[in-house]
C-alpha positions in Angstrom: 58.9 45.9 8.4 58.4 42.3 8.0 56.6 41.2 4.4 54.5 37.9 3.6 56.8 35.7 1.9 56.4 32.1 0.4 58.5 28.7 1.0 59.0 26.7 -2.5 59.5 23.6 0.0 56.3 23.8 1.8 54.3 23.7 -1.2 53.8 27.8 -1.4 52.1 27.4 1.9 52.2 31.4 3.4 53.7 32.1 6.8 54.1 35.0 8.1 57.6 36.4 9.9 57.5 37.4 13.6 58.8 40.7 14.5 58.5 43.1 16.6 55.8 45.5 14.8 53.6 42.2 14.5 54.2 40.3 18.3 50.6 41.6 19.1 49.4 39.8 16.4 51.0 36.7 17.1 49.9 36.7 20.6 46.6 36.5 19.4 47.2 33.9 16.9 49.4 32.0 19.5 45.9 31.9 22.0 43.7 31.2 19.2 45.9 28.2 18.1 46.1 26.7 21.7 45.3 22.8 21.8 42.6 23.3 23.6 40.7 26.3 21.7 41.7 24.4 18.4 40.1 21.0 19.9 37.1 22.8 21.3 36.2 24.2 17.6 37.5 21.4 15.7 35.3 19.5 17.7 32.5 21.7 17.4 32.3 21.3 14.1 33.0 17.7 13.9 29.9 17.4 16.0 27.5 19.8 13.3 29.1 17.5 10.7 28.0 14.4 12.6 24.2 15.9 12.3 21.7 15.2 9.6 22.8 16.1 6.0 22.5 20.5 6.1 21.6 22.4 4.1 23.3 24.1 0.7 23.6 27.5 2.9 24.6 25.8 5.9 27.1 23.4 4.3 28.9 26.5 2.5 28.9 28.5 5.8 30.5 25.4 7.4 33.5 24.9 4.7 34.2 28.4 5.1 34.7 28.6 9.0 37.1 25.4 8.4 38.4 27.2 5.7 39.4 30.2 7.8 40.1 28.1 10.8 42.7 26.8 9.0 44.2 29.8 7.6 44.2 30.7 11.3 46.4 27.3 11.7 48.4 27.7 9.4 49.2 31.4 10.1 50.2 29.9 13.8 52.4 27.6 12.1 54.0 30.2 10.0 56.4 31.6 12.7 57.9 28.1 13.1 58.7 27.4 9.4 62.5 27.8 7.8 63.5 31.3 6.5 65.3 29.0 4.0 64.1 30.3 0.2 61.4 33.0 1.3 60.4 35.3 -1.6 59.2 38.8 -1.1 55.0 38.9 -1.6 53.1 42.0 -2.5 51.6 42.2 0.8 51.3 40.8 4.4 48.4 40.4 7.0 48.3 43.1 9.6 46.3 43.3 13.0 42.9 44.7 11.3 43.0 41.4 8.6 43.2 39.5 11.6 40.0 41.0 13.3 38.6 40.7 10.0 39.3 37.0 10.4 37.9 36.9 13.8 34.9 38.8 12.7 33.7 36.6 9.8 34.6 33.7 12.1 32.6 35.0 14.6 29.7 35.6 11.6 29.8 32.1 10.2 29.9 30.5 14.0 26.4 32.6 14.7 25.2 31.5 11.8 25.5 27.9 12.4 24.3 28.5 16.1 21.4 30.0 14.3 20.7 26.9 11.7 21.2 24.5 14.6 18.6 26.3 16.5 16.1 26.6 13.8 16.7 23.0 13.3 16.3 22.5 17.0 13.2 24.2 16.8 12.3 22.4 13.7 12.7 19.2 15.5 10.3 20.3 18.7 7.4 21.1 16.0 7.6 17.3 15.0 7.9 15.9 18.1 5.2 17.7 19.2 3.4 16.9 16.4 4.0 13.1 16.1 1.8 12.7 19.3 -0.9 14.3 17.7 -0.2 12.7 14.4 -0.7 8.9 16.2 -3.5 10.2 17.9 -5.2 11.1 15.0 -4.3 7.9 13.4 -6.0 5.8 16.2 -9.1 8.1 15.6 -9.5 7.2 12.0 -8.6 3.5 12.7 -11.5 3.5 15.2 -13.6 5.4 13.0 -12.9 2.5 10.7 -13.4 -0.1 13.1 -16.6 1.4 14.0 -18.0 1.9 10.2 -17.4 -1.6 9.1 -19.4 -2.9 12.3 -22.0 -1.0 11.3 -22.5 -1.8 7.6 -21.8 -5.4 8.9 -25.1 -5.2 11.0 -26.8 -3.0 8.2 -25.9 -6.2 6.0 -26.7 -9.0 8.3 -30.3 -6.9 9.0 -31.1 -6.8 5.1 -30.2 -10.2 4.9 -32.4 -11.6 7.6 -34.9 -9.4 6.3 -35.0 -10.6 2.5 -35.0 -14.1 4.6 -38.3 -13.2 6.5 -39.6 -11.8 3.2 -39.2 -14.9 1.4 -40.3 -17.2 4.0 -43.3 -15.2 3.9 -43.8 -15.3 0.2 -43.6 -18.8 0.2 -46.3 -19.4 3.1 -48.6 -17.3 0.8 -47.8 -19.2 -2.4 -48.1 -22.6 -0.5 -51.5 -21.2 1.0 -52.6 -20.5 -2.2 -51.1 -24.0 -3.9 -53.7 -25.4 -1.2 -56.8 -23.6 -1.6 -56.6 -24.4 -5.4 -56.0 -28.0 -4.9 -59.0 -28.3 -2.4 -60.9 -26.8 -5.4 -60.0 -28.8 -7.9 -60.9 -32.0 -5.7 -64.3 -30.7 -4.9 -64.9 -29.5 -8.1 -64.0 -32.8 -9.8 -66.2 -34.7 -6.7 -69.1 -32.5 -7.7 -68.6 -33.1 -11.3 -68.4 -36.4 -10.8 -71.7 -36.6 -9.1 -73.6 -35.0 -11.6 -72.9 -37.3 -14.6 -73.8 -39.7 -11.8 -77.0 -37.9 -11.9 -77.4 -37.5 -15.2 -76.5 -40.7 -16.3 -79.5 -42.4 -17.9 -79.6 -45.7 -18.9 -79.8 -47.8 -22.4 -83.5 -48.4 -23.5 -84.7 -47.0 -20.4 -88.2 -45.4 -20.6 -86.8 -42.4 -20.0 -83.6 -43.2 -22.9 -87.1 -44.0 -25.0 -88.7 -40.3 -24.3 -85.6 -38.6 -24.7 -85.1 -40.2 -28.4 -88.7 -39.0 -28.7 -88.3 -35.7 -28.1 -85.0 -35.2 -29.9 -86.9 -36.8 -33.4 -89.9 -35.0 -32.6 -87.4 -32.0 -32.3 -85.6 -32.8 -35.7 -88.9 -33.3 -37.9 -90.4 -30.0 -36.8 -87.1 -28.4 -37.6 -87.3 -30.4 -41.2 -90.7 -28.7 -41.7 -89.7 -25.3 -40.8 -87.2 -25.7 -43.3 -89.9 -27.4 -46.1 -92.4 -24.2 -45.4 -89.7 -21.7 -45.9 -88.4 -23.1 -49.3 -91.7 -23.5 -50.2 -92.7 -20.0 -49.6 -89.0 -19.3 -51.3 -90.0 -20.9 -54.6 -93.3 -19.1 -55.1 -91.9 -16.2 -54.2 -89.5 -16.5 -57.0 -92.0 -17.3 -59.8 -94.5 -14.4 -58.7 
């Protein structure tokens, strides 16, 4: 029974020895190793890698399908390599580690199908969501539009209206500026007229009366005040 063995040459790289008891399991290797199975995943994974940056889960799942991939190659390779300075190992891969292979394979593959699906699905939400997205955009933006028109005509309407109010203001005031300057005209005119009127003239008879009466005036007042000191001093000495 054949035994894994190691080649100091190739770096300790493991290859396995084809026998009899293990052809079945080289046939299976053999297939799996085939250019074009080999391209088809390599380039499977060459196009995930080509994607957007994954994630820390999906990243690790991708190094280890490479990883077993090529423990796959280089178990394929290992029938090919010099028996020159093989060592005996503790162990060597039988059919079942192979399926085991195949099976986590298999595991880390789905796995990646189901990433690039979520992804997939992922990127459908926003696409379908970027058209709503804009539209709402081009709401507010007329909503925008639409407010600053309308404070521009409230603005404009308050403006015209302090305009109308001071225009206004001013009529009155000038009104008003008017009627008191007609006043004072008339009134002075009138005032005028009456010292006119009264005006009387230097040695006039009636200049003459009027000194009359005012020292005719000023002597009856000079006895009134005579009487009443009189009546004072009596008054004093009774």
């Amino acid at each position: 029974m054949a035994v894994l063995e190691y080649c100091a040459k190739h770096n300790m790289i493991a290859y396995l020895e084809k026998i009899k008891e293990n052809a079945r399991f080289h046939e299976i290797m053999d297939f799996l190793s085939r250019s074009s199975i080999f391209y088809a995943l390599t380039a499977r994974i060459k196009k995930l890698e080509k994607r957007c940056k994954p994630s820390i889960s999906h990243h690790q799942a991708w190094l280890r399908s490479v990883s077993l991939l090529s423990k796959k190659k280089k178990l394929s390779k290992g029938k090919s390599v010099s028996k020159q300075g093989r060592k005996n190992a503790k162990s060597r891969p039988t059919k079942d580690d192979s399926d085991k292979l195949d099976a986590k394979l298999d595991e880390y593959m789905e796995y990646i199908d189901t990433e690039e699906a979520i992804k997939e699905g992922r990127q459908r939400i926003v696409d379908i969501a970027r058209p709503d997205i804009a539209k709402d955009e081009e709401i507010v933006r007329q909503l925008e539009v639409e407010l600053q028109a309308k404070v521009e005509r409230e603005r404009q309407r308050e403006e015209q209206a302090s305009m109308e109010y001071i225009a206004n203001l001013y009529d009155k005031v000038q009104v008003r500026i008017d009627v008191d300057h007609e006043l004072a005209v008339r009134w002075t005119h009138e005032e005028h007229e009456e010292l006119i009127i009264d005006f009387v003239p230097i040695r006039s008879k009636k200049d003459e009366r009027m000194i009359r009466d005012m020292n005719k005036k000023a002597e009856e007042e000079s006895g009134d005040k005579g009487v009443d000191n009189t009546k004072k001093i009596k008054k004093d000495q009774g």
